[in-house]
ZABAPA-681807 format. One record per residue: x, z, y of N, C-alpha, C in turn; residue in three letters. Coordinates in pm, whole numbers. Example, Ala and Ser with C-alpha at 12.3 -4.5 7.8 and 13.67 -1.06 7.14 Angstrom:
! residues 2
      nu      nw      nv     cau     caw     cav      cu      cw      cv    r
    1319     780    -569    1230     780    -450    1320     780    -330  ala
    1285     708    -225    1367     714    -106    1290     787       3  ser
***
This chain:
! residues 366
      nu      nw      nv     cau     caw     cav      cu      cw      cv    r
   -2591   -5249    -804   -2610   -5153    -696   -2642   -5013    -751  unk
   -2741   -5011    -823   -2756   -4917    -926   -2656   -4829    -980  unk
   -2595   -4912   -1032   -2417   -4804   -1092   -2364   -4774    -998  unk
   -2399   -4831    -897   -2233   -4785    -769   -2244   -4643    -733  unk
   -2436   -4654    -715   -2497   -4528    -642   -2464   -4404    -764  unk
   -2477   -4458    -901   -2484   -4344   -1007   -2334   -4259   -1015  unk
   -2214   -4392   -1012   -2084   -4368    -969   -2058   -4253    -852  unk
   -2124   -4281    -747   -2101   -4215    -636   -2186   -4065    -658  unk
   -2284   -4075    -711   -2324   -3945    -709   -2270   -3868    -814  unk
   -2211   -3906    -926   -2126   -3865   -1044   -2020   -3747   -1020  unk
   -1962   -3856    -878   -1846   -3820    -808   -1813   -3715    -768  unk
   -1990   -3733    -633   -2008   -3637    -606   -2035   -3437    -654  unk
   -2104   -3483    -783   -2178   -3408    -878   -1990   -3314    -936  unk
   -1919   -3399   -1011   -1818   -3344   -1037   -1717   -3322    -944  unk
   -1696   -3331    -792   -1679   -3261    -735   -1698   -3166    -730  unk
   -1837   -3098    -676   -1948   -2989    -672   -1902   -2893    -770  unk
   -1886   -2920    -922   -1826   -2849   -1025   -1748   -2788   -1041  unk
   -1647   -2894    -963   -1512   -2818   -1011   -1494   -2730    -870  unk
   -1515   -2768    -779   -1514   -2644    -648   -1600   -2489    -686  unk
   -1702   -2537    -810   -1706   -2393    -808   -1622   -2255    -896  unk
   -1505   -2347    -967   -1421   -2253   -1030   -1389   -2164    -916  unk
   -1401   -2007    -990   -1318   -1927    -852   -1276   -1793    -941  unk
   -1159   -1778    -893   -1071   -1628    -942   -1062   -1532    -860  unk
   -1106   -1421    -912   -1096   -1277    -822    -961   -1201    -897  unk
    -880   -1148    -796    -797   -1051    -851    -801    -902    -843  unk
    -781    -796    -881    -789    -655    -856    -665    -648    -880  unk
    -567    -503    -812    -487    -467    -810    -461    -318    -720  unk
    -386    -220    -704    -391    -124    -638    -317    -162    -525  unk
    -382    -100    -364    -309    -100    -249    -164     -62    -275  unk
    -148      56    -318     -35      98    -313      16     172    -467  unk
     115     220    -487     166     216    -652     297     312    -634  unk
     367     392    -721     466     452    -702     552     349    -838  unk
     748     345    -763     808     280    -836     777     333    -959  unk
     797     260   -1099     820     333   -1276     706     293   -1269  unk
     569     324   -1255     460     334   -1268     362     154   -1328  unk
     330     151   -1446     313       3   -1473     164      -7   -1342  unk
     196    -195   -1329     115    -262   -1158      12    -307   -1271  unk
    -124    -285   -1279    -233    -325   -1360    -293    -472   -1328  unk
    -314    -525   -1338    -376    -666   -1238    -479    -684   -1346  unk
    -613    -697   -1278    -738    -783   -1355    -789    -870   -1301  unk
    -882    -919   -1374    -936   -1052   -1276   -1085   -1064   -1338  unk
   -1149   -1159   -1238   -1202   -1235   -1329   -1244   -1354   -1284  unk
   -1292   -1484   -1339   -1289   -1610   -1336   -1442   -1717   -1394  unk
   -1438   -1831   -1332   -1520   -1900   -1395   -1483   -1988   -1468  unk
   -1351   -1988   -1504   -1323   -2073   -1600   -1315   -2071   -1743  unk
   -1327   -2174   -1850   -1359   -2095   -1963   -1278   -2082   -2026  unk
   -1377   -1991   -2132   -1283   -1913   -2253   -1127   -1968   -2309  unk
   -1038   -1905   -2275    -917   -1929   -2300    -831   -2026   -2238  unk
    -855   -2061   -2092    -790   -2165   -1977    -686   -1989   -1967  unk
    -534   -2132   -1976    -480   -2007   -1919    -403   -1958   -1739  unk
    -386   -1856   -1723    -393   -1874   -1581    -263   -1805   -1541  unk
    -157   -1835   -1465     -56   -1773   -1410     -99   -1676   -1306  unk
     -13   -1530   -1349     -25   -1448   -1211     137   -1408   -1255  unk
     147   -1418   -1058     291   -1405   -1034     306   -1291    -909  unk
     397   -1231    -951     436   -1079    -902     562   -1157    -732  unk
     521   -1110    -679     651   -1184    -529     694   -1003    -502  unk
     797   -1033    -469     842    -923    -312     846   -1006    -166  unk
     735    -900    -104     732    -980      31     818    -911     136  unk
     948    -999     156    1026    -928     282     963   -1020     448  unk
    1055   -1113     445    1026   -1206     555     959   -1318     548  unk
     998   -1344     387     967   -1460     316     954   -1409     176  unk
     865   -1519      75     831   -1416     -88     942   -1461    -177  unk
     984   -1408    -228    1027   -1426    -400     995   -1359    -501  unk
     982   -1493    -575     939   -1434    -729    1011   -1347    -775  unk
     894   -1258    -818    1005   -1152    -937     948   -1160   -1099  unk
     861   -1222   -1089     780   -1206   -1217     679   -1323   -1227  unk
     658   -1385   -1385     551   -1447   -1379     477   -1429   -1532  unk
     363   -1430   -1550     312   -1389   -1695     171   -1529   -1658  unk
     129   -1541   -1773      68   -1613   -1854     -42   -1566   -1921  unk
    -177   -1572   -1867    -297   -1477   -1946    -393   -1545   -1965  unk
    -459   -1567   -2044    -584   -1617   -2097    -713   -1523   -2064  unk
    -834   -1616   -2032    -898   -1568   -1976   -1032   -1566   -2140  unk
   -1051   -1485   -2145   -1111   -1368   -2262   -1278   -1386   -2249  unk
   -1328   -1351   -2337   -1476   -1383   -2374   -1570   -1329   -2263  unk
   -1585   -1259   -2203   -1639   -1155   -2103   -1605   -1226   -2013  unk
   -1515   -1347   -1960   -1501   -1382   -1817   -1373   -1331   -1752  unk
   -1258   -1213   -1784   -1223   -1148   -1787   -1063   -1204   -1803  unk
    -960   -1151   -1716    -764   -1142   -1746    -792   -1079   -1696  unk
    -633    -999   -1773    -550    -884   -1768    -423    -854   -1815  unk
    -315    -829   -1718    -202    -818   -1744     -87    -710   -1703  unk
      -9    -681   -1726      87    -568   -1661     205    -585   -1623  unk
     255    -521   -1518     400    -566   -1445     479    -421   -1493  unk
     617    -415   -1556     662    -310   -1501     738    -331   -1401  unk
     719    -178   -1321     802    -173   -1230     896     -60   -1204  unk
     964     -61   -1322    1073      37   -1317    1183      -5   -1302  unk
    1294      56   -1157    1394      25   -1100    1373     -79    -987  unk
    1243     -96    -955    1213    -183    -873    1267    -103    -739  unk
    1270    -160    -609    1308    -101    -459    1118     -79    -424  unk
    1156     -12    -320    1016      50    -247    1013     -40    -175  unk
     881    -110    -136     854    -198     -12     733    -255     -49  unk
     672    -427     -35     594    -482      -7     598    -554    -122  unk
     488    -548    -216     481    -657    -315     356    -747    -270  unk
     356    -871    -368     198    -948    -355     207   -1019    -492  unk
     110    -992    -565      51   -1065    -696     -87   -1197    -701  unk
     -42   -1251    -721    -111   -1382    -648    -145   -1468    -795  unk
    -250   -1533    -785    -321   -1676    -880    -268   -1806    -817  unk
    -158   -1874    -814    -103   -1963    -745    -266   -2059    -791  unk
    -297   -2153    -651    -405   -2263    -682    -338   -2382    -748  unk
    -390   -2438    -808    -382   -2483    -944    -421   -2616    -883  unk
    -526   -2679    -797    -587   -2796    -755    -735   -2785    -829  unk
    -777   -2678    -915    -903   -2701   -1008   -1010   -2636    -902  unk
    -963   -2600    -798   -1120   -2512    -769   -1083   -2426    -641  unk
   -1164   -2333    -629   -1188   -2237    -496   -1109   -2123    -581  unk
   -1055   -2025    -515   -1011   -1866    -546   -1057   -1807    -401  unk
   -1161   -1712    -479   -1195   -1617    -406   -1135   -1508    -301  unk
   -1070   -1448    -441    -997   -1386    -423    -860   -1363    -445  unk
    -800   -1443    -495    -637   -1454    -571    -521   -1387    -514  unk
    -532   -1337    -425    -403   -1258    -350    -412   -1134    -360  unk
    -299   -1002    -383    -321    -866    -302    -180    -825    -303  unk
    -171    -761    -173     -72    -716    -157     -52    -543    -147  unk
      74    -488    -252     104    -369    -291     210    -335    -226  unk
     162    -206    -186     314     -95    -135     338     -55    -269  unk
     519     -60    -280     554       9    -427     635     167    -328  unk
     585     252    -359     681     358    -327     711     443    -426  unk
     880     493    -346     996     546    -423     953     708    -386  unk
     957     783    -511     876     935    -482    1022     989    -540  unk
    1125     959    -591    1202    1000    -711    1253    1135    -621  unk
    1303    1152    -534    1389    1237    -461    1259    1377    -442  unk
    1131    1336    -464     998    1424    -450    1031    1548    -538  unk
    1116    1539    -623    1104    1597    -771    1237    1657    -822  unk
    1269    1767    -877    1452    1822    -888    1395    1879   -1006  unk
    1441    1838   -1118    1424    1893   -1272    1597    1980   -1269  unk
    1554    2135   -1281    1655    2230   -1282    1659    2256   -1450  unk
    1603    2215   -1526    1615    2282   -1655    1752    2164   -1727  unk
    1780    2168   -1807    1900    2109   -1922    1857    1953   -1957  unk
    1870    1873   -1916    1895    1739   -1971    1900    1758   -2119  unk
    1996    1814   -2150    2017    1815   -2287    2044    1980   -2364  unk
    1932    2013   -2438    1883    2105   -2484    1888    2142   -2668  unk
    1903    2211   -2727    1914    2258   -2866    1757    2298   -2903  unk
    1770    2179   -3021    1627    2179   -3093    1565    2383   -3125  unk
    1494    2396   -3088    1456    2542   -3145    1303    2535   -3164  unk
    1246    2406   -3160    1072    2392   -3170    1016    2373   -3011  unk
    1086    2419   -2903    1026    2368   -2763    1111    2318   -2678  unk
    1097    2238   -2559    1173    2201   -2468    1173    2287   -2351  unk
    1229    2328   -2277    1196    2405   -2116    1224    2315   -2018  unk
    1055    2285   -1928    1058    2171   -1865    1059    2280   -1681  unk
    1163    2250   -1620    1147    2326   -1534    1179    2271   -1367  unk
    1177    2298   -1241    1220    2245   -1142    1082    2251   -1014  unk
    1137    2186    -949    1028    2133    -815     995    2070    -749  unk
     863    2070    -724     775    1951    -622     777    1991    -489  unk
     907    1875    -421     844    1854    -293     703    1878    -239  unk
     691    1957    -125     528    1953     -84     468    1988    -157  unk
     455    2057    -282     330    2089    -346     340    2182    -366  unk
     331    2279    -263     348    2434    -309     222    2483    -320  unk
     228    2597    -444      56    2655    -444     -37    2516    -500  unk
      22    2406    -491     -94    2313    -571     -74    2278    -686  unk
      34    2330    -804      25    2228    -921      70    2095    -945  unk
     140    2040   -1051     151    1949   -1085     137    1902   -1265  unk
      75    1805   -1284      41    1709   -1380     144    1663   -1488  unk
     159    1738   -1586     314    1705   -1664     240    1604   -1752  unk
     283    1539   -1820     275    1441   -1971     434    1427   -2031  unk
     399    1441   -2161     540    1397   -2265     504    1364   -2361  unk
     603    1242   -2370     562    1154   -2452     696    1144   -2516  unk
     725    1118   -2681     835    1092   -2755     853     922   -2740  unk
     951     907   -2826    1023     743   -2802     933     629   -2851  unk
     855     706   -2965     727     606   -3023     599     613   -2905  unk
     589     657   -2803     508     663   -2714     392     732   -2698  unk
     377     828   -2826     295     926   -2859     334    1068   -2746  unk
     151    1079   -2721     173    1190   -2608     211    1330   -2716  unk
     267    1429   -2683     316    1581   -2749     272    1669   -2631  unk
     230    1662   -2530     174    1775   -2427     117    1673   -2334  unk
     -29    1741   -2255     -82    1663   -2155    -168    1554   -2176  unk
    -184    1515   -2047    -150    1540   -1950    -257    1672   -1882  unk
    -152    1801   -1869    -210    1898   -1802    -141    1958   -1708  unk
    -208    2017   -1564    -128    2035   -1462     -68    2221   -1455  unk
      58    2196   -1452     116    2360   -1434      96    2405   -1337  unk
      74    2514   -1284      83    2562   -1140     226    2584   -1069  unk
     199    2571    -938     366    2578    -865     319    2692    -811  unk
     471    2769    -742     483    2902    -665     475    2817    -505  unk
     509    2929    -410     495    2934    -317     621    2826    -273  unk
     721    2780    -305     821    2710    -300     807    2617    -392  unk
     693    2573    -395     703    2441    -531     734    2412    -673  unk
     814    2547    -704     860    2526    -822     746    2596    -942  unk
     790    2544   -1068     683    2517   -1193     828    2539   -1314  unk
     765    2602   -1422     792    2587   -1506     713    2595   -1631  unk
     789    2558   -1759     646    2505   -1874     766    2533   -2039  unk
     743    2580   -2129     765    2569   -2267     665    2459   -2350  unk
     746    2334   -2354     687    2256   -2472     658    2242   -2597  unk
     567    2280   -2649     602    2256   -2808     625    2144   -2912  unk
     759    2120   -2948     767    1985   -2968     803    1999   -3158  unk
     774    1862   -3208     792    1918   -3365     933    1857   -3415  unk
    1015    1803   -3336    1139    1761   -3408    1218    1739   -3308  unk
    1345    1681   -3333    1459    1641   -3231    1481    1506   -3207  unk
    1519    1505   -3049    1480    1386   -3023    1463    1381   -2847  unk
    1430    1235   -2807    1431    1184   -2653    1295    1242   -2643  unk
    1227    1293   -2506    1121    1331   -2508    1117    1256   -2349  unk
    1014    1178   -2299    1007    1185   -2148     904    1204   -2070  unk
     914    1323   -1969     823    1378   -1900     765    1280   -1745  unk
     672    1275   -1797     625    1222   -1639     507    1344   -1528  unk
     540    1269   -1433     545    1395   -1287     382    1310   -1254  unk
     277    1410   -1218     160    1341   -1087     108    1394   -1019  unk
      82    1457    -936      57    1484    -841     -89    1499    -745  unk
    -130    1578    -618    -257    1477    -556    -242    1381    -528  unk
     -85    1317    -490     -60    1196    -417     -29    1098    -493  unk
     -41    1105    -659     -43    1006    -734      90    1046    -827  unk
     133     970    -895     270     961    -960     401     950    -887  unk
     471    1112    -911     560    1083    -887     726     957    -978  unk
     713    1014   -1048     833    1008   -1166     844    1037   -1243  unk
     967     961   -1391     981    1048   -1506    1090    1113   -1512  unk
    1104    1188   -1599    1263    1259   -1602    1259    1264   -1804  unk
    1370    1276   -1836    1408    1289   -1995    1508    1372   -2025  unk
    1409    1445   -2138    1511    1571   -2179    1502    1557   -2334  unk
    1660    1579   -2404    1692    1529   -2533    1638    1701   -2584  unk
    1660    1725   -2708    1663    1816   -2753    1720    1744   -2894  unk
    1835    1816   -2921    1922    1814   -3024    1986    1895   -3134  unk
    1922    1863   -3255    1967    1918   -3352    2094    1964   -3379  unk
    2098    2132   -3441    2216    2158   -3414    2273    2133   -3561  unk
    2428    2130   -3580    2485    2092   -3708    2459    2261   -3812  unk
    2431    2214   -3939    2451    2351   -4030    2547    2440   -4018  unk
    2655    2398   -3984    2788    2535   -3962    2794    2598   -3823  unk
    2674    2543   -3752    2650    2643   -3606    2598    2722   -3605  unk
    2641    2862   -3570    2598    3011   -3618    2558    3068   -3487  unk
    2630    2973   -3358    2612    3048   -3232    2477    2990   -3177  unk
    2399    3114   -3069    2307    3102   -3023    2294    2975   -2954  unk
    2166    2907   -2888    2132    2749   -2855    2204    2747   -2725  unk
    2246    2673   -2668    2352    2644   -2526    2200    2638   -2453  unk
    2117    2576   -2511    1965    2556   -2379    1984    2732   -2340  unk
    1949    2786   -2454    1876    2938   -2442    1937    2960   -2359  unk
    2088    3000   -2364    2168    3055   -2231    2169    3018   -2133  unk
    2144    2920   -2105    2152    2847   -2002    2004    2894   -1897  unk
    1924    2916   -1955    1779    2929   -1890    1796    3073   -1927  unk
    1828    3173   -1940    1815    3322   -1958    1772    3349   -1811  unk
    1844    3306   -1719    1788    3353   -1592    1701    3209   -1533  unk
    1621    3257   -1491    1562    3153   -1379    1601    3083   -1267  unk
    1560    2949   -1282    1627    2927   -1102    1516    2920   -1013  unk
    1591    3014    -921    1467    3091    -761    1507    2943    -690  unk
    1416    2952    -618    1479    2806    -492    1388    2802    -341  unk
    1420    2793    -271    1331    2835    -140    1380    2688     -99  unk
    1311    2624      60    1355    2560     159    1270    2529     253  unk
    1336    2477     362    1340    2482     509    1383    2307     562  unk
    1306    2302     675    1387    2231     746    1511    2225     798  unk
    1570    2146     810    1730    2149     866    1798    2028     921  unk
    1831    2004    1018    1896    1915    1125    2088    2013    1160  unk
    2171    1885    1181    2259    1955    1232    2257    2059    1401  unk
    2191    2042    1422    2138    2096    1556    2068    2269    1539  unk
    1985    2248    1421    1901    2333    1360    1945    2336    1241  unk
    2012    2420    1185    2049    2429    1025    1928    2534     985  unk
    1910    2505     863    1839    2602     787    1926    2714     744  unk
    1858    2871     768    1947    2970     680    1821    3052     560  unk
    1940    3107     478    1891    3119     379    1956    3318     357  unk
    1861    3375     265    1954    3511     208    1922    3507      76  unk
    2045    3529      29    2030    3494    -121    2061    3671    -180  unk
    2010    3689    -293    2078    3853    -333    2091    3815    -470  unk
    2230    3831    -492    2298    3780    -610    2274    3865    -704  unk
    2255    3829    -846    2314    3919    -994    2472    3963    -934  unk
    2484    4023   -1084    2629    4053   -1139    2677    3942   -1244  unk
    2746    3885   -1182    2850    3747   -1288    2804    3617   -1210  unk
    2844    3550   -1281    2875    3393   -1192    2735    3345   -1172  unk
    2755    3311   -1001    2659    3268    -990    2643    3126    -901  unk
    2562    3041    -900    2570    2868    -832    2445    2901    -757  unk
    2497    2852    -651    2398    2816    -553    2428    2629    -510  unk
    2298    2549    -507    2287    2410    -515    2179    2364    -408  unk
    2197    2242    -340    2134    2211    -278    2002    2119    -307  unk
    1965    2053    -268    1840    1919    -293    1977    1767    -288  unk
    1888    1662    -342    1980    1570    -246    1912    1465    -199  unk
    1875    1481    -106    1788    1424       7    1858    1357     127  unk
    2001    1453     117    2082    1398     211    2227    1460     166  unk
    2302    1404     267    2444    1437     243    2447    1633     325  unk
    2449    1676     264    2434    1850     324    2605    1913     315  unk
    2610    2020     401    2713    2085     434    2665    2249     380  unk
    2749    2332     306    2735    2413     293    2785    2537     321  unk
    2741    2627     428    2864    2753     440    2747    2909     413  unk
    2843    3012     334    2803    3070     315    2886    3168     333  unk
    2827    3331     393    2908    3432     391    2909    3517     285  unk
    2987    3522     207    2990    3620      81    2946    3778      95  unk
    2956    3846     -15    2936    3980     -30    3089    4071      13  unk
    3185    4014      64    3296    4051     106    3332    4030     263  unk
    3200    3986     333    3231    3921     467    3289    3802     512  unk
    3339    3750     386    3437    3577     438    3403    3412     431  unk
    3338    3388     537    3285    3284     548    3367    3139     462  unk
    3296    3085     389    3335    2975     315    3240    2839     365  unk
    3275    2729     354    3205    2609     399    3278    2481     296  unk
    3157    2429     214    3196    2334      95    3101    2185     152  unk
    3158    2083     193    3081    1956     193    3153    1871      82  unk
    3159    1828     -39    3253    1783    -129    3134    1641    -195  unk
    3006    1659    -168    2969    1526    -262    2881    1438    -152  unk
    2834    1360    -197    2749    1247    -126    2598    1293    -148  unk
    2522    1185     -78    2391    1265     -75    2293    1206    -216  unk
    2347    1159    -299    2287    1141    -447    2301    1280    -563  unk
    2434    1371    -474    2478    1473    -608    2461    1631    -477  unk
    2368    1705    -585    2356    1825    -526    2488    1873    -445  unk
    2530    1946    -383    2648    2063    -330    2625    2154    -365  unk
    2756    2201    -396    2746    2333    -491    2810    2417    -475  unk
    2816    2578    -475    2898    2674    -458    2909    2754    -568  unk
    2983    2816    -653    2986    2862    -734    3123    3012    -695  unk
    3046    3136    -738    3128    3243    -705    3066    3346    -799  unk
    3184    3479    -812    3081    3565    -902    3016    3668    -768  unk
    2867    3691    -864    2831    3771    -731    2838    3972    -816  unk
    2764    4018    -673    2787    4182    -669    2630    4247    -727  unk
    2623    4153    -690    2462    4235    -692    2444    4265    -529  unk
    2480    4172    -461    2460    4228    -300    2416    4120    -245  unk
    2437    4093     -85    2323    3984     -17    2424    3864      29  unk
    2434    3754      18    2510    3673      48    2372    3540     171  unk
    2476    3511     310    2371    3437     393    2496    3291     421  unk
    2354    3192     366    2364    3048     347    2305    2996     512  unk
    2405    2907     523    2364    2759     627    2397    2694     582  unk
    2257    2589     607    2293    2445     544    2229    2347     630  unk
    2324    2241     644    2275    2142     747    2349    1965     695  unk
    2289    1851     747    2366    1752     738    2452    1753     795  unk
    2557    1640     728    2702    1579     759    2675    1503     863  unk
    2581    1431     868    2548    1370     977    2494    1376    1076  unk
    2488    1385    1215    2403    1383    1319    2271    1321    1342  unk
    2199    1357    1416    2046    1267    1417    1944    1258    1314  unk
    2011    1344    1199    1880    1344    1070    1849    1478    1030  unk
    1747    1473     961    1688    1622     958    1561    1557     854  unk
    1564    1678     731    1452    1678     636    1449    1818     543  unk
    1368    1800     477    1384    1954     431    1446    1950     316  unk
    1527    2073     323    1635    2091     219    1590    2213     122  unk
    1641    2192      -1    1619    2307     -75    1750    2402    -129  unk
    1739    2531    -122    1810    2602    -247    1793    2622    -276  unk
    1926    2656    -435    1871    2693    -553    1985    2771    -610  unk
    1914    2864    -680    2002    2996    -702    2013    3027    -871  unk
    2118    3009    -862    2102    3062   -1085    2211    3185   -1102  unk
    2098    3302   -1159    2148    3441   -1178    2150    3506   -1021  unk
    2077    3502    -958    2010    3508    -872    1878    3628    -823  unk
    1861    3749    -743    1770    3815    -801    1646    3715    -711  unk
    1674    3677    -573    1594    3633    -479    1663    3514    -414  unk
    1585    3436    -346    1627    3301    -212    1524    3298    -115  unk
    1550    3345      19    1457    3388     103    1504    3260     215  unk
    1387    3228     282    1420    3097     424    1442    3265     542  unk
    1545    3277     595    1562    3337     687    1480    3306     850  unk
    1408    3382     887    1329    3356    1045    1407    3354    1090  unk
    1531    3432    1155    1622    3431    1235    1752    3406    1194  unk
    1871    3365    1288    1987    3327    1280    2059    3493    1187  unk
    2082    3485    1052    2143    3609    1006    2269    3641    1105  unk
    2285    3778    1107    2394    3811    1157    2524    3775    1203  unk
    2572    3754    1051    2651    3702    1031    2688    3576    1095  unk
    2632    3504    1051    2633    3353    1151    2621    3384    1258  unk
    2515    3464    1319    2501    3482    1493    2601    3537    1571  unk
    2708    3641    1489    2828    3672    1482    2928    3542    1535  unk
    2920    3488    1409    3034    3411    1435    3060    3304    1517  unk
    2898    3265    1562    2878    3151    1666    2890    3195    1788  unk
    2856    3323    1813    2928    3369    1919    3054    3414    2031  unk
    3128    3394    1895    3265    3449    1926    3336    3340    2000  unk
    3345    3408    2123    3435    3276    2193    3576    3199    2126  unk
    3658    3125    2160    3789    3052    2081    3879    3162    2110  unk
    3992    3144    1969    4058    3230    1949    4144    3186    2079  unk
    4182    3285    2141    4315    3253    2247    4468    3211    2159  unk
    4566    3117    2230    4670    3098    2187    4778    3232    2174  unk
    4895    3211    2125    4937    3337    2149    5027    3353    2245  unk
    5003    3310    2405    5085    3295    2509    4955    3338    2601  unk
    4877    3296    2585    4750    3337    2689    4719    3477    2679  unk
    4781    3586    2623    4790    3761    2617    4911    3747    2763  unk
    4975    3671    2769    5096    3727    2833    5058    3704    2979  unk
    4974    3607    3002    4922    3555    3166    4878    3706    3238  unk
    4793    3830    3199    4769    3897    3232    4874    3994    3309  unk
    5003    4021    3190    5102    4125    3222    5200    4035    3388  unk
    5178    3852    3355    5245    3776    3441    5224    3833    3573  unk
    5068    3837    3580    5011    3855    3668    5044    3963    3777  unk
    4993    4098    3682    5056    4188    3682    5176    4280    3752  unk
    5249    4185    3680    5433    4194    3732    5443    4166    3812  unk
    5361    3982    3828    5432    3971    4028    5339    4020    4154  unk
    5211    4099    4117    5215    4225    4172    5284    4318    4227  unk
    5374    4365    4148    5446    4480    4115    5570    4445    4258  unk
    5607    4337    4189    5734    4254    4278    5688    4244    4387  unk
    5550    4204    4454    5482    4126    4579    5515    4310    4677  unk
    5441    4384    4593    5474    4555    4632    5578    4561    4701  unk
    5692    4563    4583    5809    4633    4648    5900    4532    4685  unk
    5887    4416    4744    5909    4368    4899    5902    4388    4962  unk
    5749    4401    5014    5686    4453    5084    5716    4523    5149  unk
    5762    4698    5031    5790    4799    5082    5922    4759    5119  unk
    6058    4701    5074    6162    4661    5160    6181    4620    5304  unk
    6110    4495    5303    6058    4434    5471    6035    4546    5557  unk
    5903    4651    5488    5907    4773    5646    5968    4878    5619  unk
    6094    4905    5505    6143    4979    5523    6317    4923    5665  unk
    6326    4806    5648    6441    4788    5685    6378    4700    5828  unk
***
């Protein structure tokens, strides 16, 4: 009788035990895509039990996207990392699947991954001529007047600038000279108040010994790119006044959306370019006068509306116009051209007037 009771309370006893294993997880609410997902924990189980945490996307239902394997460390303590670069924006959950050993506290959390990439337009050279710096240049969505957070880091993962924040203009845009000590992949990452945006990568490449001509970067950045923007709906287009240099000059959009571009030149003749999709800027390219050229720009599509940017290279200014420029207000006004038979209805008219007359005068003359 004795053993049965010792049995039973044994039972009981290692029950009791093992219910008190329990795992807590940490993780961030929310996360921008690229950005590595941190997960910690901690546990009562011991030193070196190892423990699965598995990464899901939660649509309707979960699937795995990931699973890692971590040992739980002297301190009580896992820790592991997800990347999530090229991942989609939406609903993740990183979870301690239960095991049958015990209680979890806490084992679940679920992450917003968001996509910032379109936040961000790097106007300077992808690919640049080694001269000792890089020119990191372009603009932040929304962050005008506030600055943004650069870091660069080479291919061995060593930081070379940062992380320190540049200041933006009144239109968001920032620019920065890096000092870098050799040639090579360099990649810049973007942050923000609202967290991390994105990275972008700019080569800088050694030029060969028998190249005598100046760096293709240098020229390329001699002038600055100005860039203003506005809201814009096809309903509501955004206008713009641009006042051109002398020699060729591009004016480019954001690509946020599929945009339409018309612009009246320094000669009076309205042009209108929609030629790419909404992944590749639109572009106009003309030489200018040194005079004022006025931009509308709106979507291809109906029912959408976000803010669009331009951007001007060799360029003196890019102003958001308050009112409908002239020009455009001009031309939206002008009623449809008449055919060239609808001049003649008048003289028709006219004539059988003329005829209705001198009947008339026949009848009371006779």
């Amino acid at each position: 009788m004795k053993k049965i009771v010792l049995l039973v309370l044994g039972l009981l006893f290692l029950s009791g035990w093992v219910s008190a294993y329990q795992v807590n997880i940490n993780a961030p609410d929310s996360l921008t895509v690229g950005k590595p997902l941190i997960v910690t924990g901690t546990t009562t189980f011991g030193v070196g039990t190892p423990i699965d945490v598995v990464l899901y996307y939660q649509l309707t239902t979960s699937t795995e996207i990931q699973r890692k394997i971590v040992y739980v460390q002297s301190d009580m303590t896992f820790k592991t990392v997800f990347d999530t670069t090229g991942f989609r924006k939406g609903t993740y959950k990183v979870e301690v699947p239960a095991n049958g050993l015990g209680d979890s506290a806490t084992s679940m959390r679920l992450i917003q991954l968001v996509d910032r990439e379109d936040d961000i337009y790097l106007s300077s050279p992808a690919n640049q001529s080694f001269n000792g710096k890089i020119y990191v240049a372009g603009d932040i969505k929304g962050d005008e007047n506030s600055g943004v957070q650069i870091e660069v880091m080479d291919t061995d993962g060593l930081v070379v600038f940062g992380p320190q924040y540049v200041n933006t203009n009144n239109a968001g845009s920032f620019a920065a000279d890096i000092t870098i000590s050799q040639p090579g992949d360099y990649d810049i990452s973007f942050t923000d108040a609202r967290g991390f945006i994105g990275t972008r990568r700019i080569s800088a490449v050694a030029q060969s010994p028998a190249s005598t001509t100046a760096p293709v970067a240098t020229q390329t950045t001699a002038f600055p790119v100005i860039s203003a923007h506005a809201k814009a709906s096809r309903d509501s287009p955004a206008y713009f006044i641009v006042k051109t240099g002398t020699g060729p000059v591009t004016l480019y959009t954001s690509t946020s959306l599929d945009w339409v571009i018309e612009y009246v030149d320094e000669n009076g003749v309205l042009h209108k370019t929609n030629d790419q999709a909404s992944q590749i800027p639109e572009k106009v390219e003309f030489s200018g006068k040194g005079k004022t050229v006025f931009v509308k720009i709106y979507p291809n599509k109906d029912a959408v509306s976000s803010d669009v940017f331009l951007y001007g290279e060799d360029v003196s200014s890019v102003i958001v116009s308050p009112t409908v420029p002239g020009p455009f207000a001009s031309s939206e006004s002008l009623p449809e051209t008449p055919t060239q038979s609808s001049p003649i209805l008048p003289a028709v008219s006219i004539g059988g007037v003329c005829v209705a007359a001198a009947l008339a005068g026949i009848r009371k003359k006779y």
